[in-house]
N, CA, C and O atoms as a GROMACS GRO file, in nm:
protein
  424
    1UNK      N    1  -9.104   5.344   2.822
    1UNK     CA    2  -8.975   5.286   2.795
    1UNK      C    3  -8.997   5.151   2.728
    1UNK      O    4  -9.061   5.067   2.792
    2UNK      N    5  -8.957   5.124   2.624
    2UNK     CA    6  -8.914   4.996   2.551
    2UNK      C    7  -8.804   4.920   2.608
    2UNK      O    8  -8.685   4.950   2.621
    3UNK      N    9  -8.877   4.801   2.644
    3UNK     CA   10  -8.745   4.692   2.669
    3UNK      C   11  -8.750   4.573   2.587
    3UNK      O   12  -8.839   4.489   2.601
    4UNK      N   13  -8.627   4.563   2.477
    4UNK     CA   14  -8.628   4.400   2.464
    4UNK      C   15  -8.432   4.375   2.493
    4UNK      O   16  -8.350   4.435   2.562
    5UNK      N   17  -8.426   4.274   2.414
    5UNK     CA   18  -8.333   4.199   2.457
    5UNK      C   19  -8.296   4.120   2.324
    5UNK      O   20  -8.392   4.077   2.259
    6UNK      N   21  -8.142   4.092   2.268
    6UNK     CA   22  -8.107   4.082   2.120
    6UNK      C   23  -8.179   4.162   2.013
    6UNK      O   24  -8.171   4.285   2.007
    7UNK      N   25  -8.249   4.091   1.929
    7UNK     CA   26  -8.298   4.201   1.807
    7UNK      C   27  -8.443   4.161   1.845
    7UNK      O   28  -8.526   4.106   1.773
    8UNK      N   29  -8.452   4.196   1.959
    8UNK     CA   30  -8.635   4.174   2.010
    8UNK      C   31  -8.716   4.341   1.940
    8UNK      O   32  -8.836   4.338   1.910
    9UNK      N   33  -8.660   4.431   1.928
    9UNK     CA   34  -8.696   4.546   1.862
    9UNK      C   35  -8.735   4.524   1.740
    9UNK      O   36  -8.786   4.621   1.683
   10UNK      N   37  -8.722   4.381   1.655
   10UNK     CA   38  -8.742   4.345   1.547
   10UNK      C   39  -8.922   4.347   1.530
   10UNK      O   40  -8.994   4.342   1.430
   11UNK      N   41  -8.946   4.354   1.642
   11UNK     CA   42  -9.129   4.318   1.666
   11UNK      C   43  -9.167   4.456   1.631
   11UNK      O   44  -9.267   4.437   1.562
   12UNK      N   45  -9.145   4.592   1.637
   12UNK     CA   46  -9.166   4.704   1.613
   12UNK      C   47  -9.145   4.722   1.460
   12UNK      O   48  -9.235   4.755   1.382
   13UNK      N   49  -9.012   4.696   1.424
   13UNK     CA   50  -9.018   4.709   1.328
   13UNK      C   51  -9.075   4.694   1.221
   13UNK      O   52  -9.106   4.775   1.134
   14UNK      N   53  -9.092   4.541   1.232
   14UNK     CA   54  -9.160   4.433   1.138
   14UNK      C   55  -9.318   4.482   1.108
   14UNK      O   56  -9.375   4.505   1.002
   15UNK      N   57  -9.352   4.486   1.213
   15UNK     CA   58  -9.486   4.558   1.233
   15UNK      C   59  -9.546   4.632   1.174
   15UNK      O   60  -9.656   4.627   1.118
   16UNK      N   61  -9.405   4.773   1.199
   16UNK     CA   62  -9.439   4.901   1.149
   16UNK      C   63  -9.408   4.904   0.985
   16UNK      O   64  -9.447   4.995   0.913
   17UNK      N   65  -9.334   4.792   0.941
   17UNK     CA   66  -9.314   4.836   0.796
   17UNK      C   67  -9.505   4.732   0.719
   17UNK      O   68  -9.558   4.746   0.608
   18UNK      N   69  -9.532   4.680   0.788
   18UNK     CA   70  -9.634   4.644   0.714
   18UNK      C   71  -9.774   4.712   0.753
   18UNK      O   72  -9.865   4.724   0.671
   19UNK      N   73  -9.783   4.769   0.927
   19UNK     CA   74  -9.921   4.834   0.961
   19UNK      C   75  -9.907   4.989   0.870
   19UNK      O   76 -10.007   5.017   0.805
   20UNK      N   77  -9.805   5.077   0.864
   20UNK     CA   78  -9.790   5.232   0.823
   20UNK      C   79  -9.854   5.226   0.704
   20UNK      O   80  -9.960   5.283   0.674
   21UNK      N   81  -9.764   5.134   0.618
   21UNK     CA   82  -9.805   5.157   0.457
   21UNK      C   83  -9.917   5.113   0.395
   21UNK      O   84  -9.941   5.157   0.282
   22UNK      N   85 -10.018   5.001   0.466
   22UNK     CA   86 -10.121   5.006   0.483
   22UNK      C   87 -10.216   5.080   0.522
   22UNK      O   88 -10.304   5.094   0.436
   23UNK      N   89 -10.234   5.137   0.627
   23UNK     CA   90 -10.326   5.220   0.700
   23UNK      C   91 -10.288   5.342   0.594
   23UNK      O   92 -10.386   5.376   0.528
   24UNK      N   93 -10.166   5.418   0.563
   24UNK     CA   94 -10.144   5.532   0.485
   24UNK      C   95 -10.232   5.486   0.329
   24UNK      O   96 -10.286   5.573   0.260
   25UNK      N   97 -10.238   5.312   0.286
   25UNK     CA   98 -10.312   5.277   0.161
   25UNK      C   99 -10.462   5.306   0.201
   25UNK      O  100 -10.511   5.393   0.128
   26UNK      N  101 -10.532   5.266   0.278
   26UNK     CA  102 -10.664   5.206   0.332
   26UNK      C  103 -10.670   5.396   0.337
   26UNK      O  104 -10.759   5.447   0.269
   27UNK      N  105 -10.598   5.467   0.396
   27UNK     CA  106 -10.684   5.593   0.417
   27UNK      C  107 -10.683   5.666   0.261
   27UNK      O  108 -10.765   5.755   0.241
   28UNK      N  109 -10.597   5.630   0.161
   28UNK     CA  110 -10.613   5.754   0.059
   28UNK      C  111 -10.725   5.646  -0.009
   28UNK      O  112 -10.820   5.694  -0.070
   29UNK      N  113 -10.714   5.525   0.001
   29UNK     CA  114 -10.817   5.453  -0.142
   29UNK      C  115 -10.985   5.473  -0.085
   29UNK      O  116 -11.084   5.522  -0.140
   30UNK      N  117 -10.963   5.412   0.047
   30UNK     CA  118 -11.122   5.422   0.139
   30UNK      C  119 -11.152   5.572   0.204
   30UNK      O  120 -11.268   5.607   0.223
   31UNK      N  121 -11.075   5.631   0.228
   31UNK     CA  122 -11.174   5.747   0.287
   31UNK      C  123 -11.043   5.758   0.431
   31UNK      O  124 -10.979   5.656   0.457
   32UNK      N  125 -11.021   5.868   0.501
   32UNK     CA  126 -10.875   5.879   0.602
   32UNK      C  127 -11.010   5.826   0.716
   32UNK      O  128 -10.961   5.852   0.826
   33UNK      N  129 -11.113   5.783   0.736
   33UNK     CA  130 -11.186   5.708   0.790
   33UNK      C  131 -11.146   5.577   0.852
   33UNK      O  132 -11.149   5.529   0.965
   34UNK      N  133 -11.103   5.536   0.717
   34UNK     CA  134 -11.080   5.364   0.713
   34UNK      C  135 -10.916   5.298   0.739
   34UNK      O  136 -10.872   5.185   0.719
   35UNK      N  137 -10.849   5.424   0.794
   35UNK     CA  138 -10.720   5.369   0.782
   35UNK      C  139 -10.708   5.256   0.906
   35UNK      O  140 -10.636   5.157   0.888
   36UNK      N  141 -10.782   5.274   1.033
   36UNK     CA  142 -10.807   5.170   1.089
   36UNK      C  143 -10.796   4.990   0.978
   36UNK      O  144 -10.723   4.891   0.974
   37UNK      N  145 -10.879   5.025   0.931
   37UNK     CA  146 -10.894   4.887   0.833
   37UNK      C  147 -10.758   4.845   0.797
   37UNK      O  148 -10.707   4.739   0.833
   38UNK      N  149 -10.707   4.927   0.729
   38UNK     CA  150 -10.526   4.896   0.660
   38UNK      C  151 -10.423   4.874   0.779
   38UNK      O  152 -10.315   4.816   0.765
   39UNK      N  153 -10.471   4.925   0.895
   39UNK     CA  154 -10.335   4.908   0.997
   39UNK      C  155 -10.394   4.757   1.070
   39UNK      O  156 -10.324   4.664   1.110
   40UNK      N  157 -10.560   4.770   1.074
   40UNK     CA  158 -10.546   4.614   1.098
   40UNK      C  159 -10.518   4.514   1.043
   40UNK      O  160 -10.517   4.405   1.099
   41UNK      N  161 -10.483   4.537   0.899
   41UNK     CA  162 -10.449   4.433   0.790
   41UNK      C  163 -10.302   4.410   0.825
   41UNK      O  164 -10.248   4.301   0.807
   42UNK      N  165 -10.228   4.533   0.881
   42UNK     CA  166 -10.132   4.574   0.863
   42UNK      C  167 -10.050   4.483   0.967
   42UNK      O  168  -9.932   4.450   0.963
   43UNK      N  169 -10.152   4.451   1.066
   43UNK     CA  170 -10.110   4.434   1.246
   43UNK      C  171 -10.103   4.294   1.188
   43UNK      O  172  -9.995   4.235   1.184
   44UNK      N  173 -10.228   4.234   1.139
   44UNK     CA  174 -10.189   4.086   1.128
   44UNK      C  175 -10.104   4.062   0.997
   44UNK      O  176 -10.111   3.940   0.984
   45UNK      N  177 -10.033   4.106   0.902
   45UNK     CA  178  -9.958   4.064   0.801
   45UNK      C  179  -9.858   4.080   0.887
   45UNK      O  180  -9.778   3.988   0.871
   46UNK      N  181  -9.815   4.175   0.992
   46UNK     CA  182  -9.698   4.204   1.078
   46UNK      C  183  -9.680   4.116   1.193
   46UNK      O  184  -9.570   4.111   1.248
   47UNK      N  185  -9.807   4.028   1.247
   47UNK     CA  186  -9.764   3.939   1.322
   47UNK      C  187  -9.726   3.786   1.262
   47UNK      O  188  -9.681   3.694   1.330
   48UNK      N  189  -9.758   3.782   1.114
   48UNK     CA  190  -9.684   3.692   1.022
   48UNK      C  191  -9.556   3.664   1.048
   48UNK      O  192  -9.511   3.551   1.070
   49UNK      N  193  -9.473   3.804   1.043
   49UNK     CA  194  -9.363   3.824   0.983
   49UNK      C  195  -9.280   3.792   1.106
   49UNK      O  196  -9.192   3.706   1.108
   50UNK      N  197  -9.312   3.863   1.200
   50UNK     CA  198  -9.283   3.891   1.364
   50UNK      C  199  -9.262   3.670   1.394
   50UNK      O  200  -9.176   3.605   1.453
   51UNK      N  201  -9.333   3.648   1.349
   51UNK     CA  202  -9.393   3.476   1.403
   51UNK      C  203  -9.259   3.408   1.348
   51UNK      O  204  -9.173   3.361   1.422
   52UNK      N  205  -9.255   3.408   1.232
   52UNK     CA  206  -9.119   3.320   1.125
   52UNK      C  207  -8.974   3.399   1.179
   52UNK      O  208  -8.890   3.328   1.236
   53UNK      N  209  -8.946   3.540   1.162
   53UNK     CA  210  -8.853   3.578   1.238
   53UNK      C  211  -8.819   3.571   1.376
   53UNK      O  212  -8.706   3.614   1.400
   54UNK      N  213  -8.898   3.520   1.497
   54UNK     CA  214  -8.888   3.484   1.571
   54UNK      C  215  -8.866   3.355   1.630
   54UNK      O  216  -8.829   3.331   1.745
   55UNK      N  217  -8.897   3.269   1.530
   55UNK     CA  218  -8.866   3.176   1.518
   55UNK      C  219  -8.694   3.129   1.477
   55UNK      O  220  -8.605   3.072   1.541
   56UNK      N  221  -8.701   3.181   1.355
   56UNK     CA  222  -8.552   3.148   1.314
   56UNK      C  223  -8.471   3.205   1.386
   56UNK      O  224  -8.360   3.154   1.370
   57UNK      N  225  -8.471   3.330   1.497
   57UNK     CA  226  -8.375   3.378   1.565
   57UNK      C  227  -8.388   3.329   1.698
   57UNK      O  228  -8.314   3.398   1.768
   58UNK      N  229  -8.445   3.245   1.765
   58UNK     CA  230  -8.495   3.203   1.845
   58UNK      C  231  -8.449   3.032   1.888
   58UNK      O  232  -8.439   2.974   1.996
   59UNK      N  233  -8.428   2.986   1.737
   59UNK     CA  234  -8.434   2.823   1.730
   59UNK      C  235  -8.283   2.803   1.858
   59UNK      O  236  -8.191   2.875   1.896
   60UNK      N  237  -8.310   2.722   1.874
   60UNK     CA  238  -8.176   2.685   1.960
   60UNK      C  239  -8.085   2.622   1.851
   60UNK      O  240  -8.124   2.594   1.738
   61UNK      N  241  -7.909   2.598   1.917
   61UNK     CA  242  -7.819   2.560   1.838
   61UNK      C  243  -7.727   2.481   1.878
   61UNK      O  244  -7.635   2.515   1.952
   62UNK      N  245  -7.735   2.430   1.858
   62UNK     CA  246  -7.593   2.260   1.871
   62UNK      C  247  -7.474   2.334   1.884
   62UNK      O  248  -7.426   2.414   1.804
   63UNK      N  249  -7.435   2.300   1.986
   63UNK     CA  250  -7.223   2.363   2.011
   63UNK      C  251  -7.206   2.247   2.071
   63UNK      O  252  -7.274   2.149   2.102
   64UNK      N  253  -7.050   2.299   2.083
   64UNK     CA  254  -6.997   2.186   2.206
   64UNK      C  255  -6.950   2.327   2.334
   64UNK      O  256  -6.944   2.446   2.304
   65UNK      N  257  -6.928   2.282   2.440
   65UNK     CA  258  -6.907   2.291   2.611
   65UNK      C  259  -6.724   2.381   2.537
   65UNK      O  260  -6.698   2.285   2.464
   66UNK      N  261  -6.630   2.457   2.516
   66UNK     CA  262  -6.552   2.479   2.535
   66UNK      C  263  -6.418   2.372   2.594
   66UNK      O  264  -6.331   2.306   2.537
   67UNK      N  265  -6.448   2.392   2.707
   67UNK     CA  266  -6.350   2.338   2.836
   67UNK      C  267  -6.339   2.156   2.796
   67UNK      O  268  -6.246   2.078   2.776
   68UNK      N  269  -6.488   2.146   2.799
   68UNK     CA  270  -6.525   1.983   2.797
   68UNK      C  271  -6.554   1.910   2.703
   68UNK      O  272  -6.561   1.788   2.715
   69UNK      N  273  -6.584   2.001   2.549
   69UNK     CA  274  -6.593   1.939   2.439
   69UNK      C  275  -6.719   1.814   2.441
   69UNK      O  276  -6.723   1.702   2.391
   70UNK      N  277  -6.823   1.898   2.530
   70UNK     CA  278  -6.933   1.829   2.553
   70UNK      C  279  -7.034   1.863   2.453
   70UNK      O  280  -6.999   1.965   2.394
   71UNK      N  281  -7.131   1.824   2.417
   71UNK     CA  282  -7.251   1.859   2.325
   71UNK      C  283  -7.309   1.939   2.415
   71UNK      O  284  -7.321   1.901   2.532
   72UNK      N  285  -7.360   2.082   2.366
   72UNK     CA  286  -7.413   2.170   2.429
   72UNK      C  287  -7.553   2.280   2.337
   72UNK      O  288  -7.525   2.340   2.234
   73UNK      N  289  -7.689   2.287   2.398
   73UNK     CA  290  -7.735   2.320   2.321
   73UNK      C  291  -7.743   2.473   2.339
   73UNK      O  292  -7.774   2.500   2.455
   74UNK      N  293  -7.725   2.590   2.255
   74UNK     CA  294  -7.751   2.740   2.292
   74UNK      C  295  -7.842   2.834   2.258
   74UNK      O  296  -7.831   2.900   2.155
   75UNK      N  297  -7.953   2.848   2.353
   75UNK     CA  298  -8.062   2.888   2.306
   75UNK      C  299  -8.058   3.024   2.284
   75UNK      O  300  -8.013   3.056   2.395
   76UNK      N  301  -8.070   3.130   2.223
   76UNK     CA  302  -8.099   3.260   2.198
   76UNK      C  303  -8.232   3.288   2.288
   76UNK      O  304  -8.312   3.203   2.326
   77UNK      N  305  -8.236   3.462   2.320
   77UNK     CA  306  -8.315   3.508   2.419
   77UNK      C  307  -8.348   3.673   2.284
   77UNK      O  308  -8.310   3.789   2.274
   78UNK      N  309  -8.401   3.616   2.242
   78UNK     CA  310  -8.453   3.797   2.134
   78UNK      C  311  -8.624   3.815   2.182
   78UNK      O  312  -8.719   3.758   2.128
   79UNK      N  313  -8.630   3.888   2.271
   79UNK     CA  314  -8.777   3.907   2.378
   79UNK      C  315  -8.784   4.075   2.330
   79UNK      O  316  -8.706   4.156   2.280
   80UNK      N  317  -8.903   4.075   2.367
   80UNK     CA  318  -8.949   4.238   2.345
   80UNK      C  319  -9.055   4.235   2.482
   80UNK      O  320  -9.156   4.167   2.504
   81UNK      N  321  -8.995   4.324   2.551
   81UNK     CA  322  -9.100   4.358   2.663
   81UNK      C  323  -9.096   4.175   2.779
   81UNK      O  324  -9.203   4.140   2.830
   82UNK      N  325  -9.006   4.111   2.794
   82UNK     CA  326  -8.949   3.976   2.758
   82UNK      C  327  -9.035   3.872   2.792
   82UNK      O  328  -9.048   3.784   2.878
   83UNK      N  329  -9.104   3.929   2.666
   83UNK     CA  330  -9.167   3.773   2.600
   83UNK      C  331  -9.088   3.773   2.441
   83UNK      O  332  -9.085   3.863   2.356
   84UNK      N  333  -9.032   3.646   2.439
   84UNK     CA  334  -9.016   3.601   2.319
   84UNK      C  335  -9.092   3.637   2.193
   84UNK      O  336  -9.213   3.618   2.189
   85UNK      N  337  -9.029   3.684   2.095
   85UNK     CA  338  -9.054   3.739   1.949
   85UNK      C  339  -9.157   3.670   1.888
   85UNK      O  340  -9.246   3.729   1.828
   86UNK      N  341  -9.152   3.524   1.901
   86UNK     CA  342  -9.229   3.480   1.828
   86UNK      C  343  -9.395   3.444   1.878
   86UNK      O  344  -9.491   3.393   1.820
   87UNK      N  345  -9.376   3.494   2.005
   87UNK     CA  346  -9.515   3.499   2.092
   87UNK      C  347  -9.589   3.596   2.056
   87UNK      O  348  -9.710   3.572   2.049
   88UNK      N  349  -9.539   3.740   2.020
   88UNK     CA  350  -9.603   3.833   2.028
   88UNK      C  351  -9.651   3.845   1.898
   88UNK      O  352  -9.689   3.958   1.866
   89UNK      N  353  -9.660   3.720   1.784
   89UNK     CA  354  -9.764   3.678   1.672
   89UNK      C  355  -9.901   3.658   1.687
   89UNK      O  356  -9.981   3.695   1.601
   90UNK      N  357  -9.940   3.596   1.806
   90UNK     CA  358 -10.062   3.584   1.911
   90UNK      C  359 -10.095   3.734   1.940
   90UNK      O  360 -10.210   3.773   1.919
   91UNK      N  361 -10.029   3.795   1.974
   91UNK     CA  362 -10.078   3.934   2.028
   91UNK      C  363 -10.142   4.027   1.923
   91UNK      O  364 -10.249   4.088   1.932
   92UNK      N  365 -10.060   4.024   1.829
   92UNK     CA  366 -10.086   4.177   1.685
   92UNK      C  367 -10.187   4.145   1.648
   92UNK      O  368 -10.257   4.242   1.620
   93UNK      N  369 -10.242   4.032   1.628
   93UNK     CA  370 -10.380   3.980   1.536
   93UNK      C  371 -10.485   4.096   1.639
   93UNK      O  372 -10.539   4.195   1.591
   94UNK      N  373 -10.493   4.067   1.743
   94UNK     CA  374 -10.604   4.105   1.864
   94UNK      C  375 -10.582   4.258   1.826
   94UNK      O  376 -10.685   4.321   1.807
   95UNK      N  377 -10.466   4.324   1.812
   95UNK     CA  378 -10.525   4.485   1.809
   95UNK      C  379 -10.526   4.452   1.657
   95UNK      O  380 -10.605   4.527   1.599
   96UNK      N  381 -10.480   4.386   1.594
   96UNK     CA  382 -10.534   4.444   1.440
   96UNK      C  383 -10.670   4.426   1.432
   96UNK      O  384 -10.734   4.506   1.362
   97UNK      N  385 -10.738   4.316   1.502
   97UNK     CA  386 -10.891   4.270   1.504
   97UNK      C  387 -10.951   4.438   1.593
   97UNK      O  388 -11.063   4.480   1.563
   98UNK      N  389 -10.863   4.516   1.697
   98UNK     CA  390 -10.978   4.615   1.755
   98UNK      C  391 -10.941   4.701   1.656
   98UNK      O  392 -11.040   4.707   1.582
   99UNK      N  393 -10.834   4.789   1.599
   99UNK     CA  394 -10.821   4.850   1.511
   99UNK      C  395 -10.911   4.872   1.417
   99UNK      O  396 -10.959   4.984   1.398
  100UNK      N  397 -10.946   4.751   1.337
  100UNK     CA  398 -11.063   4.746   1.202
  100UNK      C  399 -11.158   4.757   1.284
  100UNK      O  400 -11.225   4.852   1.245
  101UNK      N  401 -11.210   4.707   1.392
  101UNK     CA  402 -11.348   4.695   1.443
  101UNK      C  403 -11.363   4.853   1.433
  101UNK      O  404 -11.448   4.917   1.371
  102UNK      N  405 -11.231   4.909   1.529
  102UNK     CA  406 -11.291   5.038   1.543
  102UNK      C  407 -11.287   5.135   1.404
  102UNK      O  408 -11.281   5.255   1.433
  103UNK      N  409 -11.288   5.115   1.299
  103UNK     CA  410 -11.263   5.190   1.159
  103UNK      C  411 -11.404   5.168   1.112
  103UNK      O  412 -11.447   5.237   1.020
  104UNK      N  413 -11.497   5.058   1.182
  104UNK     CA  414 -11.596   5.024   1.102
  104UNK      C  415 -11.725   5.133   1.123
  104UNK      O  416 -11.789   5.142   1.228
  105UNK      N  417 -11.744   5.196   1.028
  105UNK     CA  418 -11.903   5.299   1.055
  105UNK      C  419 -11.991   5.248   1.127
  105UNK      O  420 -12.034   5.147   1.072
  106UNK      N  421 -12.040   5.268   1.226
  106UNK     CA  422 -12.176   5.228   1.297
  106UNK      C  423 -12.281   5.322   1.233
  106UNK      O  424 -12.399   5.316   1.267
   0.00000   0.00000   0.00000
């Protein structure tokens, strides 16, 4: 089961549009061997993307209080699995790093 929270599903996505079409490149140019290689390229160009979009959906925002017309700040919650979007930039690098490792011929 997948859990996030706002457009925390954005981490899948993001991901998947840059690890697929890679790994599908890396296997027809290198050998269906090496697609490891392209999805790890894939994992860290996707935790790029995952990092800045998590960010900007994430930033907190200046309001005022309703009732009290107080300055109020409102932070957004867009988590996947709930850790915050822009954390899980730290994470993708590490399987894109085992991914290629494991594509590599011994």
């Amino acid at each position: 089961m997948i859990i996030w929270n706002g457009w925390g599903i954005l981490v899948v996505l993001i991901t998947a549009v840059f690890t697929v079409p890679l790994g599908f490149l890396a296997a027809e140019v290198l050998g269906s061997d090496s697609a490891g290689l392209g999805a790890g390229a894939g994992l860290v160009l996707g935790a790029v993307g995952v990092y800045f979009a998590g960010r900007k959906l994430n930033a907190p925002r200046q309001g005022f209080h309703p009732a009290t017309g107080q300055p109020v700040e409102y932070r957004n919650a867009h988590t996947f699995f709930f850790v915050p979007m822009q954390y899980w930039a730290f994470v993708l690098p590490i399987g894109g790093v085992a991914a290629a490792i494991s594509a590599l011929p011994l």
